[in-house]
N, CA, C, O and CB atoms as a CASP TS submission, in Angstrom:
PFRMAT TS
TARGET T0000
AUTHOR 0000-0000-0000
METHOD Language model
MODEL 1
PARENT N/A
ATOM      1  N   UNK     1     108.612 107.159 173.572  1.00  0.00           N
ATOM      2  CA  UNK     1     108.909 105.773 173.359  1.00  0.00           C
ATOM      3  C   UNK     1     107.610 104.973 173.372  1.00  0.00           C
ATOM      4  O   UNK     1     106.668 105.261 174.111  1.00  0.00           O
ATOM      5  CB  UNK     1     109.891 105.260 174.418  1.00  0.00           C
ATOM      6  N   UNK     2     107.612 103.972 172.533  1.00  0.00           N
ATOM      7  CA  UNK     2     106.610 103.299 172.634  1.00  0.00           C
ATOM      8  C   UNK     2     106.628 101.870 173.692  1.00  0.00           C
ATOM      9  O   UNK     2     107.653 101.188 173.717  1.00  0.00           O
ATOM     10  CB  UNK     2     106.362 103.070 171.278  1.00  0.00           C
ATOM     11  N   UNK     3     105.906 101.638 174.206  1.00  0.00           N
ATOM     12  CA  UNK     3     105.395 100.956 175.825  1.00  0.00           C
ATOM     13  C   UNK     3     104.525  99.757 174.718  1.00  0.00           C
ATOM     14  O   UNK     3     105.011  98.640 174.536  1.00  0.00           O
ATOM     15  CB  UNK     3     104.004 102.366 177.332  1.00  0.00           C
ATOM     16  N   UNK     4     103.217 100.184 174.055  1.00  0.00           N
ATOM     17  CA  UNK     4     102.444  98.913 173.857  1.00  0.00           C
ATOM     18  C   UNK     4     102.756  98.180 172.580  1.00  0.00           C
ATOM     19  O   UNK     4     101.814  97.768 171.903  1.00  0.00           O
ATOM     20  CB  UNK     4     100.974  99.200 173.873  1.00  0.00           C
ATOM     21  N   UNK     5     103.983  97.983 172.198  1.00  0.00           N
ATOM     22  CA  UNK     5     104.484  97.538 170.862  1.00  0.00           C
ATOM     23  C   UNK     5     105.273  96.243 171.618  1.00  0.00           C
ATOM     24  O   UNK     5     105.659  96.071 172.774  1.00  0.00           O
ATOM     25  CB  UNK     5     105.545  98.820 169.869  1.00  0.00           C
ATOM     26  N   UNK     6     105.325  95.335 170.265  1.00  0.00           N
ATOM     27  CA  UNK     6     106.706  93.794 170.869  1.00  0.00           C
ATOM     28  C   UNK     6     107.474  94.037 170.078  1.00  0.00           C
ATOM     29  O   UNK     6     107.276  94.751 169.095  1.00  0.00           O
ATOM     30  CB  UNK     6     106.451  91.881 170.755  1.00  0.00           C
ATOM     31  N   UNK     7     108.697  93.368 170.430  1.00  0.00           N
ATOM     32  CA  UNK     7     109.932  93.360 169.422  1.00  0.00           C
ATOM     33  C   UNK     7     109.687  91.456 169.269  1.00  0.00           C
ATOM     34  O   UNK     7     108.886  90.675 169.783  1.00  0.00           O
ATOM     35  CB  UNK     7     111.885  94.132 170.303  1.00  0.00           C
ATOM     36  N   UNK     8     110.452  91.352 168.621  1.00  0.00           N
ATOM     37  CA  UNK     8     110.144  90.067 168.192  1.00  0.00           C
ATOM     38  C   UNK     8     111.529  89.336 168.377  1.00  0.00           C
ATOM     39  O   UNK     8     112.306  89.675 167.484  1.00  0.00           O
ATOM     40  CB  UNK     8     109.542  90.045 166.681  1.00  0.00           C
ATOM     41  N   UNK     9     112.083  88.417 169.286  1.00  0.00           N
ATOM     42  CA  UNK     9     112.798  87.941 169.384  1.00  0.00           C
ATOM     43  C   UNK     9     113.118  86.334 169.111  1.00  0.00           C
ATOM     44  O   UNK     9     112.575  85.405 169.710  1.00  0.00           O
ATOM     45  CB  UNK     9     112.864  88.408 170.168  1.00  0.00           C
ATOM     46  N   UNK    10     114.369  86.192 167.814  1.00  0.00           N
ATOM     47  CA  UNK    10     114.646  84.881 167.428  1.00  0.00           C
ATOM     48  C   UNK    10     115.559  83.543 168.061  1.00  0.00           C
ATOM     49  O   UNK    10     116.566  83.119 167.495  1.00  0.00           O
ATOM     50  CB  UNK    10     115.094  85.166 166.386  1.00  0.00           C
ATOM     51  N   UNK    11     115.121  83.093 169.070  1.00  0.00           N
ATOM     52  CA  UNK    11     115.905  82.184 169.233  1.00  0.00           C
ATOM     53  C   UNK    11     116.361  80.718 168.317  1.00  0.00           C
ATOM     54  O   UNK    11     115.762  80.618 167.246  1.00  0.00           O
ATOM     55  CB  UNK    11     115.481  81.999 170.251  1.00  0.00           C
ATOM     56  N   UNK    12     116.994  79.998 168.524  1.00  0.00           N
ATOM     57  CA  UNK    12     117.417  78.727 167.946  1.00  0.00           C
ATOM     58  C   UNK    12     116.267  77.602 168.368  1.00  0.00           C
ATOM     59  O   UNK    12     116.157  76.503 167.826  1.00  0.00           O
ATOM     60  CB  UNK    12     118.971  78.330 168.517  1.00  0.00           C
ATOM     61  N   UNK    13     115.350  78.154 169.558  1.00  0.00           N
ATOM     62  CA  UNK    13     114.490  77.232 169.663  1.00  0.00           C
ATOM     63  C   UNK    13     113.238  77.705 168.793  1.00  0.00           C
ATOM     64  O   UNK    13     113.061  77.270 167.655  1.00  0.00           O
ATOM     65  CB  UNK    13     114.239  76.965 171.104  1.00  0.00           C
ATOM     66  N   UNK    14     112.479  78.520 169.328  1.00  0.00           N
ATOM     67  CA  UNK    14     111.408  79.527 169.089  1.00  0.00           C
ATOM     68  C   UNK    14     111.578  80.904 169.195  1.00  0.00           C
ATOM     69  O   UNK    14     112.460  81.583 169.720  1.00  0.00           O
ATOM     70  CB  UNK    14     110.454  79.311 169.854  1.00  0.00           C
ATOM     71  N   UNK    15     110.293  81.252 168.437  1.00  0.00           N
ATOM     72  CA  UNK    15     110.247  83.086 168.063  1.00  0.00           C
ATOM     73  C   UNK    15     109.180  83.402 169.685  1.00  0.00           C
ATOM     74  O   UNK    15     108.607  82.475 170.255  1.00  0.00           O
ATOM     75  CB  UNK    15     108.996  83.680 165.843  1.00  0.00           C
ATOM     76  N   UNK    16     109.141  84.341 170.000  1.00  0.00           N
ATOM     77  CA  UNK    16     108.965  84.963 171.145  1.00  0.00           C
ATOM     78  C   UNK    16     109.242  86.385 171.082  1.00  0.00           C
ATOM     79  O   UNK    16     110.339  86.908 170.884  1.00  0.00           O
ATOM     80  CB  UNK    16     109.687  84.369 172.076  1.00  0.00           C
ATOM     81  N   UNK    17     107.726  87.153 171.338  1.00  0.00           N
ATOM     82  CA  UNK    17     107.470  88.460 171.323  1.00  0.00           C
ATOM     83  C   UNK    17     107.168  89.242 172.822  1.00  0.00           C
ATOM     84  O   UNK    17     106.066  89.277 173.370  1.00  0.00           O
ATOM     85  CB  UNK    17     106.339  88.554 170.391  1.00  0.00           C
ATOM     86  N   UNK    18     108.641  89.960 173.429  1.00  0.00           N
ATOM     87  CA  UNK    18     108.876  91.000 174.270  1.00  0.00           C
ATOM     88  C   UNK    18     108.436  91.776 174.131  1.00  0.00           C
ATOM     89  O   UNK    18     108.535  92.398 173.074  1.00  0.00           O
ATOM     90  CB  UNK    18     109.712  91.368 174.449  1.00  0.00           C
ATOM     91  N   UNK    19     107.445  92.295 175.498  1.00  0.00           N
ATOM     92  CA  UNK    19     106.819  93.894 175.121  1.00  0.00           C
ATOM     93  C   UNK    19     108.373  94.774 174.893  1.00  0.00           C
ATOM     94  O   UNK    19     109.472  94.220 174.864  1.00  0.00           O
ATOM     95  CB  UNK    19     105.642  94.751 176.799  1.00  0.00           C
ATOM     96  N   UNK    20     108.197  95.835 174.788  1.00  0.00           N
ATOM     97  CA  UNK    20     109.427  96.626 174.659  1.00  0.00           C
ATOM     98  C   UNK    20     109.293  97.703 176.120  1.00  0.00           C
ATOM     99  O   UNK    20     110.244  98.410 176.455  1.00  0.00           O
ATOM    100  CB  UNK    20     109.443  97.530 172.962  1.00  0.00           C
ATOM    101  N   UNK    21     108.415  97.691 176.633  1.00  0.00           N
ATOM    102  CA  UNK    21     108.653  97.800 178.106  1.00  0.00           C
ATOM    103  C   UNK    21     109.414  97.235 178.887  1.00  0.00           C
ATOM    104  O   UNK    21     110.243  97.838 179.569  1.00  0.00           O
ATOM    105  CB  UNK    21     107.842  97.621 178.647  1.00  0.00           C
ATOM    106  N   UNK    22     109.224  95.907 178.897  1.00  0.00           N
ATOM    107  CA  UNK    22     110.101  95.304 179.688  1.00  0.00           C
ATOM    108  C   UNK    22     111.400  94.817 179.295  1.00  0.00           C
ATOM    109  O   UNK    22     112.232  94.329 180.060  1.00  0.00           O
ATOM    110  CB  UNK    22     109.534  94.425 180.141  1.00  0.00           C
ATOM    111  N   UNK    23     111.537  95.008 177.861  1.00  0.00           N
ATOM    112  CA  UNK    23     113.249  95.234 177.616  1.00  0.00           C
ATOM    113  C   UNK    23     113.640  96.684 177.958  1.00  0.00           C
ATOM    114  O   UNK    23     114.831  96.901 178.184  1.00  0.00           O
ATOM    115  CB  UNK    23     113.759  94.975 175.895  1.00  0.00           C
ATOM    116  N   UNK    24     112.851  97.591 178.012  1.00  0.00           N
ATOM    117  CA  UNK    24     113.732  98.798 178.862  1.00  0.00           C
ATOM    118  C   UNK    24     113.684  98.758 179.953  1.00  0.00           C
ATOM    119  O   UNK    24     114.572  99.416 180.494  1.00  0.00           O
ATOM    120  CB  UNK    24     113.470 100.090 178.742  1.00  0.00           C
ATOM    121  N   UNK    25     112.760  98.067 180.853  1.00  0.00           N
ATOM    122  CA  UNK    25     112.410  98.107 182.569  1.00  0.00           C
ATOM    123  C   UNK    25     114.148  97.252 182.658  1.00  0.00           C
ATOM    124  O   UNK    25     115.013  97.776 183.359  1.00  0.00           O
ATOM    125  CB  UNK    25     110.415  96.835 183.361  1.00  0.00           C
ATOM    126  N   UNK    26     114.430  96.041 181.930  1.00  0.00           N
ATOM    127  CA  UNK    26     116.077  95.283 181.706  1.00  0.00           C
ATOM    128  C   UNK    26     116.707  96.301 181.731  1.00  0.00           C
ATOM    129  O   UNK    26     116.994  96.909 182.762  1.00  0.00           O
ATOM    130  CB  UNK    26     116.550  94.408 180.310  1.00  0.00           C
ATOM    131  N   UNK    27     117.014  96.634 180.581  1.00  0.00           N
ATOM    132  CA  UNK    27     118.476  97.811 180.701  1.00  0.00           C
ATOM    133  C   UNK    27     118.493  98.528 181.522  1.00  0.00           C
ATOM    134  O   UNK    27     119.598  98.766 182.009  1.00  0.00           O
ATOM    135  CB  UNK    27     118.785  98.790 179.725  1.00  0.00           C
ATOM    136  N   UNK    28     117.321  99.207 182.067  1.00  0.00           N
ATOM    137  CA  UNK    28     117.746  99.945 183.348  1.00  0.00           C
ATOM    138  C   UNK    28     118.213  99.603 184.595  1.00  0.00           C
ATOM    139  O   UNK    28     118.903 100.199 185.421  1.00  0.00           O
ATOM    140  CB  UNK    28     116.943 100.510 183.687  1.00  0.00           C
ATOM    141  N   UNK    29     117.363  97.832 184.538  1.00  0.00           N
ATOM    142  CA  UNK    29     117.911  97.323 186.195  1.00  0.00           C
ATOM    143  C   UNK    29     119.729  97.076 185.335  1.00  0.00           C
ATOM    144  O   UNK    29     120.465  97.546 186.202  1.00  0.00           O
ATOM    145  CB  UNK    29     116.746  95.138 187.141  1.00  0.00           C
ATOM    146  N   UNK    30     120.217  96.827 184.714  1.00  0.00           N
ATOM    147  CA  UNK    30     121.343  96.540 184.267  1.00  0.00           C
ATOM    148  C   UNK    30     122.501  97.628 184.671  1.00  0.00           C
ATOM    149  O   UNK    30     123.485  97.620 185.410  1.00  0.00           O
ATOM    150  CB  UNK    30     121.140  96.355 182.887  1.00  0.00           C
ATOM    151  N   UNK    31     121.748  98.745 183.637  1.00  0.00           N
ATOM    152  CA  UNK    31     122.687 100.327 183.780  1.00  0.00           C
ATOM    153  C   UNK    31     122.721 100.161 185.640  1.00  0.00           C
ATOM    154  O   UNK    31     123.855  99.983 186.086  1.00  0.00           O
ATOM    155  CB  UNK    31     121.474 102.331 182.979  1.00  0.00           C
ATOM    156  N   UNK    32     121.743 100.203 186.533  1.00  0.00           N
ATOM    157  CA  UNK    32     121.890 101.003 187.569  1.00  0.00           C
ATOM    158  C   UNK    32     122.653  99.622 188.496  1.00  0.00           C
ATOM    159  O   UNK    32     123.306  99.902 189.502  1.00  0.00           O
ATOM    160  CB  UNK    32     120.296 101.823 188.130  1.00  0.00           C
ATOM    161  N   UNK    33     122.495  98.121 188.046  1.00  0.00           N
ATOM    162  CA  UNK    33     123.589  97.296 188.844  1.00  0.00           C
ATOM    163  C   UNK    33     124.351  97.396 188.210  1.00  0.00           C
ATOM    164  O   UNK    33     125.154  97.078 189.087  1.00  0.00           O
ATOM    165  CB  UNK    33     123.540  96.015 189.210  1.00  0.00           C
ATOM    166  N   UNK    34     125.252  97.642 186.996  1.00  0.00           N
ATOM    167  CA  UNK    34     126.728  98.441 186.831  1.00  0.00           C
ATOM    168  C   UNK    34     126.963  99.678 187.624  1.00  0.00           C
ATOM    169  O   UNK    34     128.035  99.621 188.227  1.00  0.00           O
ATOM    170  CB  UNK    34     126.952  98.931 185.354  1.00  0.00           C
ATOM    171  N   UNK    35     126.096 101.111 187.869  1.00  0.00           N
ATOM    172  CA  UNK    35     126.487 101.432 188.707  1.00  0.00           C
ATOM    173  C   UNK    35     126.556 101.227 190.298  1.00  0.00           C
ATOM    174  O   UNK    35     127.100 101.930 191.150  1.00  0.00           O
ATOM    175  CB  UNK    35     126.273 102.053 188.382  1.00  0.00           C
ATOM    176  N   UNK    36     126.015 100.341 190.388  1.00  0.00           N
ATOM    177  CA  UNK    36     126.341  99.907 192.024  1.00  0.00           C
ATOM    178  C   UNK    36     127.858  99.129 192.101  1.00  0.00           C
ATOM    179  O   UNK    36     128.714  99.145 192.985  1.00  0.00           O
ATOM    180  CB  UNK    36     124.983  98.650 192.678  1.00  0.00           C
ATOM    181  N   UNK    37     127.817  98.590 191.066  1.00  0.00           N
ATOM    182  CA  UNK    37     129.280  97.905 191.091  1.00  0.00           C
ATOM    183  C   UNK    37     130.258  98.602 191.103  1.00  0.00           C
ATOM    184  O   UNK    37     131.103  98.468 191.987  1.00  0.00           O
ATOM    185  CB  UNK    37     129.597  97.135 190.113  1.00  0.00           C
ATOM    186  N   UNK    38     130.354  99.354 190.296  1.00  0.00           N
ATOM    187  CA  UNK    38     131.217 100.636 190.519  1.00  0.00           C
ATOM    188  C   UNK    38     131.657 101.815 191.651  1.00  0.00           C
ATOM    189  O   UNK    38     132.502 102.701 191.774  1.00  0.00           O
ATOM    190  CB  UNK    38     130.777 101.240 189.768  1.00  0.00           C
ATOM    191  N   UNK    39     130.416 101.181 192.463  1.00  0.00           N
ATOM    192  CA  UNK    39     130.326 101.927 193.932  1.00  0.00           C
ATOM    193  C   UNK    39     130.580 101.066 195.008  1.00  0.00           C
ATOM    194  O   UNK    39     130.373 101.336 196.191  1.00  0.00           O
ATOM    195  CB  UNK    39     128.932 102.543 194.251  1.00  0.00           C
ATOM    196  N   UNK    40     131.305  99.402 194.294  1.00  0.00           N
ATOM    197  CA  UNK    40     130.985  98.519 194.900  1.00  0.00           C
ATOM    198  C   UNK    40     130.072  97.993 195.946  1.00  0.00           C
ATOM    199  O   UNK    40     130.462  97.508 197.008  1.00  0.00           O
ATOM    200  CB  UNK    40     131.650  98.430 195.051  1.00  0.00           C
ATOM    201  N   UNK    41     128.717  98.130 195.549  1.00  0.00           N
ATOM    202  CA  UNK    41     126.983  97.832 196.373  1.00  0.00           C
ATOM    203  C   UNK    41     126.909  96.789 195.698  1.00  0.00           C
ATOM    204  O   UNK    41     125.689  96.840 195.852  1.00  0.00           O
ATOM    205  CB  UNK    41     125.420  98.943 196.166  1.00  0.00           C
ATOM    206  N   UNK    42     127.078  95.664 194.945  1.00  0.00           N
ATOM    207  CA  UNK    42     126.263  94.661 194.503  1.00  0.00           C
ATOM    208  C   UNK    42     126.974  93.582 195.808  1.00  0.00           C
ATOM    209  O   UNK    42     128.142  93.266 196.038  1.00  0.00           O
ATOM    210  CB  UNK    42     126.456  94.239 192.617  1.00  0.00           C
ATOM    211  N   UNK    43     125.734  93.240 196.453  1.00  0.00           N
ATOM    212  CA  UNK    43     125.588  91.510 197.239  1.00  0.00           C
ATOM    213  C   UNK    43     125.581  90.628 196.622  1.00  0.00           C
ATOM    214  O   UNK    43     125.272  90.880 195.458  1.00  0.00           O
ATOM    215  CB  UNK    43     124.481  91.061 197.951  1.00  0.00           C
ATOM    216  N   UNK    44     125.815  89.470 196.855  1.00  0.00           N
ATOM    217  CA  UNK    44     125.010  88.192 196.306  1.00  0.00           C
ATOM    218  C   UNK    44     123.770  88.292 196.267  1.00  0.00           C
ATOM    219  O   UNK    44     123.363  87.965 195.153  1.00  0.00           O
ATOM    220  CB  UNK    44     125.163  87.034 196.985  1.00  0.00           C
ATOM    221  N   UNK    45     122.757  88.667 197.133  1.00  0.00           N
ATOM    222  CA  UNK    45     121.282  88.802 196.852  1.00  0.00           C
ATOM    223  C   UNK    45     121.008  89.501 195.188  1.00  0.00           C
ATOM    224  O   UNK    45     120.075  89.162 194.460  1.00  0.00           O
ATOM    225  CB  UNK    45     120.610  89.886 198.170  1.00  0.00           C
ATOM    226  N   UNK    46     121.988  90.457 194.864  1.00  0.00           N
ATOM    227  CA  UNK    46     121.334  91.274 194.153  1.00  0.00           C
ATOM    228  C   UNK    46     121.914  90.078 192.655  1.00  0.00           C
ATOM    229  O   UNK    46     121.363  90.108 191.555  1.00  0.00           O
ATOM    230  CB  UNK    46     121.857  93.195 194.380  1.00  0.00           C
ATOM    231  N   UNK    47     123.003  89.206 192.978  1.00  0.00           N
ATOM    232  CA  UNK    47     123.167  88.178 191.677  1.00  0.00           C
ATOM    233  C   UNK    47     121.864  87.089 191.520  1.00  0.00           C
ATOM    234  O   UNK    47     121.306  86.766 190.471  1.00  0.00           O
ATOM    235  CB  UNK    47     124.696  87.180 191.908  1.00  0.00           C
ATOM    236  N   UNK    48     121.628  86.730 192.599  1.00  0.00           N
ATOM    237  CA  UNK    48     120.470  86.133 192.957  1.00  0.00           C
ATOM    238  C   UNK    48     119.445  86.247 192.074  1.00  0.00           C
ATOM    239  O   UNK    48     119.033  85.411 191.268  1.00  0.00           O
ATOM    240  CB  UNK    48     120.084  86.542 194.072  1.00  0.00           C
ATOM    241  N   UNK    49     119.045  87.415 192.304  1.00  0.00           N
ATOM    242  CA  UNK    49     117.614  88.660 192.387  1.00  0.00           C
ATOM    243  C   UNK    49     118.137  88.742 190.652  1.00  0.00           C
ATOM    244  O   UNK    49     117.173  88.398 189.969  1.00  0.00           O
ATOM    245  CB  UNK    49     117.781  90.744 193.819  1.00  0.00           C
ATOM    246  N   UNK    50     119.435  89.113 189.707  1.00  0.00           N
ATOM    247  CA  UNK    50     119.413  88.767 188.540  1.00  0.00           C
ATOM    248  C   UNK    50     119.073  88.448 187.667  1.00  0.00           C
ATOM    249  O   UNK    50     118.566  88.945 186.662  1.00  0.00           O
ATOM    250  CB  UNK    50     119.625  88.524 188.412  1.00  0.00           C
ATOM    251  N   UNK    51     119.554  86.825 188.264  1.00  0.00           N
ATOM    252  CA  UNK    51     119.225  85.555 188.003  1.00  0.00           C
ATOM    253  C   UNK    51     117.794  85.288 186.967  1.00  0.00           C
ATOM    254  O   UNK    51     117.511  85.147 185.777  1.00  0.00           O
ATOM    255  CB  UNK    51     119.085  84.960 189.423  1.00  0.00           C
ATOM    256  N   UNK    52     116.924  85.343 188.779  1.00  0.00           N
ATOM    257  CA  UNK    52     115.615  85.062 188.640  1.00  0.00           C
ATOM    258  C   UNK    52     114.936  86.435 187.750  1.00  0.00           C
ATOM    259  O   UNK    52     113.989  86.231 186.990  1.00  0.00           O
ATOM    260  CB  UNK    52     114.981  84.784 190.201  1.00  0.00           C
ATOM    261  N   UNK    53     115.452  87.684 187.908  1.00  0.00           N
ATOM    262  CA  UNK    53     114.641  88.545 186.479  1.00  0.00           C
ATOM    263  C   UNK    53     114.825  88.252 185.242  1.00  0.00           C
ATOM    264  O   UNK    53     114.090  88.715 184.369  1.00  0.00           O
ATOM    265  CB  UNK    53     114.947  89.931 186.290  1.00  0.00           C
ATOM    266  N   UNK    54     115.966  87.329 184.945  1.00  0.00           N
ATOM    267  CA  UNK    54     116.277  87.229 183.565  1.00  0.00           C
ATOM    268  C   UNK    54     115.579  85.811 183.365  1.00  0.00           C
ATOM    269  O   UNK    54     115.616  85.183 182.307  1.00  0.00           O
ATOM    270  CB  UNK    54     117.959  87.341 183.187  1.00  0.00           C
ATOM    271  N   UNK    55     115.116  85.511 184.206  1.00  0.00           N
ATOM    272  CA  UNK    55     114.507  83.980 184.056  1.00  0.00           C
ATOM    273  C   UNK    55     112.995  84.418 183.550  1.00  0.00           C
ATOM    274  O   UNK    55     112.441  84.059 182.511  1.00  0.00           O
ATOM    275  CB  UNK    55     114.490  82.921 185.748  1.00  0.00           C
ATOM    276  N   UNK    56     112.473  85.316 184.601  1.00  0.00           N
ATOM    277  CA  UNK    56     110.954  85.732 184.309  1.00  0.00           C
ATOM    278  C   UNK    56     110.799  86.751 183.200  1.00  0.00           C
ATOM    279  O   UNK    56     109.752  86.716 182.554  1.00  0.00           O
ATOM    280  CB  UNK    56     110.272  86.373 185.607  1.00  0.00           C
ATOM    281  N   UNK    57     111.803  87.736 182.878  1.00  0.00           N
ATOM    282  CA  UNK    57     111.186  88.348 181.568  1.00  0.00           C
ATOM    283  C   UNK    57     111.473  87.886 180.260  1.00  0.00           C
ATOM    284  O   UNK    57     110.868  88.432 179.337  1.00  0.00           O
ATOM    285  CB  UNK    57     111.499  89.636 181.466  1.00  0.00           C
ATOM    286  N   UNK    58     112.597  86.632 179.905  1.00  0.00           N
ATOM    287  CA  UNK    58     112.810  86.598 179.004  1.00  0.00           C
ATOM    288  C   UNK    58     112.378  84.699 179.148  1.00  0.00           C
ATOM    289  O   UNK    58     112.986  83.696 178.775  1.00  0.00           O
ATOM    290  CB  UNK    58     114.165  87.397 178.658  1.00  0.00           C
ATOM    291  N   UNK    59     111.498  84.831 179.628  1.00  0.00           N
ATOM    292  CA  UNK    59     111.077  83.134 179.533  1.00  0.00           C
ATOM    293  C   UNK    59     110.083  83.301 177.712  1.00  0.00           C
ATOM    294  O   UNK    59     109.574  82.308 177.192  1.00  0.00           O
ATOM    295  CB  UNK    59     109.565  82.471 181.488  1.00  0.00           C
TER
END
């Protein structure tokens, strides 16, 4: 997989280029808090903790 490449993402405001690292470092925290949910482990901290990753990688 490639790590030092961007994907290029279109919003309605502006264009904005994601490494593609850190859209997979996402799906994985995603995949593995679906499986905690399923094991019922997700806290509020961990909606929290969410929150604020989806704030910082996709600013």
């Amino acid at each position: 997989m490639q790590t030092d490449t961007t994907i290029l993402i279109r919003s309605s405001l502006e264009k904005q280029r994601v490494p593609r690292k850190a859209i997979r470092q996402r799906i994985l925290f995603i995949e593995n808090k679906i499986k905690q949910l399923n094991n019922n482990e997700i806290t509020i901290k961990d909606y929290i903790l969410n929150g604020v990753m989806n704030v910082l990688i996709f600013q």
